[in-house]
N, C-alpha and C positions, 0 to 999 in steps of 0.2 A: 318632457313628454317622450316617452321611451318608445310607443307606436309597439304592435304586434309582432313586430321582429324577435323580441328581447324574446317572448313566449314561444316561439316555436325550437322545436329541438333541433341540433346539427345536422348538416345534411351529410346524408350517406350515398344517396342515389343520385343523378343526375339526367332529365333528359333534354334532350337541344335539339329544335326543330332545325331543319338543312339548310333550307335558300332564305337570304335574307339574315341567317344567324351565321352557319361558319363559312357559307360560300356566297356571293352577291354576283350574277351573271356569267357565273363558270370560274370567278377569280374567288380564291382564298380573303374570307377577310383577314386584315393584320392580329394578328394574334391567335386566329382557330387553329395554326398547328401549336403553340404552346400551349394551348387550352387543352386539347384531345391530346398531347402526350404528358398533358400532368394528368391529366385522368387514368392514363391508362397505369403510367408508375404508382398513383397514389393506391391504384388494386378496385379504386371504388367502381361499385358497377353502372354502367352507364348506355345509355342508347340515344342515335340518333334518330331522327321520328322525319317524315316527310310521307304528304295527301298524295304524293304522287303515284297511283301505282301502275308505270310504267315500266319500269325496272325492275329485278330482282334484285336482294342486297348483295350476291355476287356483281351486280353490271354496276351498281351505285357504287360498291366499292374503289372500283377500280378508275369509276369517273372521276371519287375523290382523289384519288393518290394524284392520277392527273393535273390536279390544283392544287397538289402539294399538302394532301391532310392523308395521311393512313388511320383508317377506320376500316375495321377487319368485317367483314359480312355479318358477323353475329351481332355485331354489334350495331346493326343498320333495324330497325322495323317503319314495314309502309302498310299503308292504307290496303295492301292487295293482301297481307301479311293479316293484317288484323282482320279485316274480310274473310276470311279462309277460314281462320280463328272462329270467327263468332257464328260462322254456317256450318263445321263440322262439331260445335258443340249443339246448335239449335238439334240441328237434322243430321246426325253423323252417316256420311257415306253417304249423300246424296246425291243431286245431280244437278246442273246446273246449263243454260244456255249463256255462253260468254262473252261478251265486248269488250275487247283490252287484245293488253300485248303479253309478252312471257312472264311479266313479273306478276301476275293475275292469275294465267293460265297454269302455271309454275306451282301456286302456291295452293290452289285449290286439289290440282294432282298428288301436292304433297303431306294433304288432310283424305288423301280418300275420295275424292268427287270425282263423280263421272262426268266429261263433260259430251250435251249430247243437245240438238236441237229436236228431241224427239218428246214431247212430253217433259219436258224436267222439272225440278219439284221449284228453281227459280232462275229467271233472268239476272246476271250481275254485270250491272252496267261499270265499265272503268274506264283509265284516260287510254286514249290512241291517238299517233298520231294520222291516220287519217282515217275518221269515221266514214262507215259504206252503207248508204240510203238499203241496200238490201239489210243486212244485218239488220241495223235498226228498224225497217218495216216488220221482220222474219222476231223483232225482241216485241216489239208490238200487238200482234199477235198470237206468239206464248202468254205475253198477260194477258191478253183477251179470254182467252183460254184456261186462265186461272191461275201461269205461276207466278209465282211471289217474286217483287221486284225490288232488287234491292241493286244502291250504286254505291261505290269505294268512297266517295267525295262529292263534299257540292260546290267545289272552285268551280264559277262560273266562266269562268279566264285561265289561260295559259300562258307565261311567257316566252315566247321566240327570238331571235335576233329579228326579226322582220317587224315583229307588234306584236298583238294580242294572239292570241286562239283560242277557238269553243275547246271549253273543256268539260270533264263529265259533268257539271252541275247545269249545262245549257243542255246537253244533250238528255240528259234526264228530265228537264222541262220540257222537250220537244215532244218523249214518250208519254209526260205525263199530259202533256195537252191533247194529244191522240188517244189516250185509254181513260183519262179520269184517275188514275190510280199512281199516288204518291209513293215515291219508293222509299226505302228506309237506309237512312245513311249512314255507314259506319266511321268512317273519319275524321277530323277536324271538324267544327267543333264537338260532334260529338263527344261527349266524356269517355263513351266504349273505347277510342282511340289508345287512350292515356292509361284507363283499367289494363288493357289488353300490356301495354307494355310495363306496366308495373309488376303484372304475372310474368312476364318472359323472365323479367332478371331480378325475382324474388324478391322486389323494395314494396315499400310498405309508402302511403300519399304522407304520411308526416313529416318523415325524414326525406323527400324526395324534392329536387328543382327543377320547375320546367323552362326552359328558357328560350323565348319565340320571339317572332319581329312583328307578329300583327296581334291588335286588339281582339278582334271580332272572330278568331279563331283559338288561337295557342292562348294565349291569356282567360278568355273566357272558360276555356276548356280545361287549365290550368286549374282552374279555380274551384271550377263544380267538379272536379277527381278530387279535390282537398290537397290541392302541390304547394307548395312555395313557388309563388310565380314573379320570373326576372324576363322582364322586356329589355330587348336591345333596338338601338335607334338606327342600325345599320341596314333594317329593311323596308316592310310598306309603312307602319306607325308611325308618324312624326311626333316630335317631342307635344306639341300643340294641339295635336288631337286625343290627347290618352282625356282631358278632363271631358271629354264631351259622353264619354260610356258611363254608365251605370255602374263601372267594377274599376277597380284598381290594382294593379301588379303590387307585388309583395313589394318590388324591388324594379326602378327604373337605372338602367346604366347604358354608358355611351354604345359601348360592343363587347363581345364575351369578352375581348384583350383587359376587360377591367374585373374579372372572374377568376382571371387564373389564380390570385392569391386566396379565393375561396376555397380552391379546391385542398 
């Protein structure tokens, strides 16, 4: 039995979700710096993807080198990135009431958006780290009001050295318990996530691999863009729970260290 593998064409593109694939808790896993510098010698194009948009991929970048991976900013797309994207094509040059930090406010300035709590045409909720009961009352209100509310991600969790934190996907429950009005998610799993980065670096879903540590995100999301989807066991997925979903990864391996000779 040769399984769907044999059928699909070479991969040309690559993309690899961040935490839980090449970094686990701020440390490098073993083998994501030989992983991202045979990428970058083999010429193929490639992006790393991460729901977080906290940062911009200049601040991500420089996190990585920190954990011993160089990945150049262009080569970084988040959730605040693909956001930006998908409201200056909706509504070009519009205007926006914002919750987040610079890699949000960053990316929205740098599509045209006014950012203004005056009327704006939408609330775009993102991660922070510490949300302000005004804000969020003042985001509450704009939707009352009419504008369109959309959040970066629905992580309901964030991880800290301390435990958990609310992250945009609690805080977006919180607005939506208060107005009635569901907002519309652009990252993880959204498929928009993975379209958005296909356009950035001209790859086509046939020839492209996605490679994430959780089921119920990267993989599902993997699958409905039409990717070659590689789970790694180095984050939230454990080996033991991939049969219990409804889908299946192209391809299970221990950590990308088992990738490098793909590329």
């Amino acid at each position: 039995m040769l399984g769907h593998m044999s059928e699909r064409k070479p991969i040309e593109s690559w993309l690899s979700d961040m935490d839980g694939v090449l970094v686990h808790e701020g440390q490098p896993v073993p083998g994501a710096d030989e992983f991202i510098r045979r990428l970058k010698e083999s010429g193929k194009r490639f992006l790393v993807l991460t729901n977080n948009s906290i940062y911009t991929p200049r601040d991500l970048s420089v996190r990585l080198r920190a954990a011993g991976l160089e990945v150049p900013p262009e080569a970084i797309w988040t959730s605040a990135l693909a956001t930006a994207k998908f409201l200056a094509d909706q509504r070009p040059e519009g205007s926006a009431y914002v919750i987040g930090e610079a890699g949000l406010t960053t990316a929205l300035h740098e599509v045209g958006y006014v950012l203004t709590d005056l009327d704006p045409d939408y609330v775009v909720l993102g991660e922070t780290r510490t949300y302000s009961f005004t804000s969020i009352t003042r985001a509450i209100r704009l939707i009352d009001n009419g504008a369109r509310f959309i959040a970066t991600n629905p992580d309901p969790i964030g991880p800290s050295t301390e435990g958990s934190l609310p992250a945009c996907g609690a805080v977006a429950a919180m607005i939506t318990k208060a107005t009635g009005v569901e907002p519309y998610f652009v990252g993880k799993p959204n498929p928009m996530m993975m379209r958005s980065a296909l356009n950035r670096i001209d790859a086509h879903s046939e020839t492209t691999a996605m490679i994430g540590d959780r089921m119920d995100t990267d993989v599902v999301c993997g699958i409905e863009a039409g990717l070659h989807t590689i789970l790694v066991l180095t984050g939230v997925t454990q080996k033991d729970q991939i049969d219990r979903y409804p889908f299946r990864p192209t391809q299970v391996v221990n950590s990308v260290a088992d990738l490098i000779d793909l590329v």
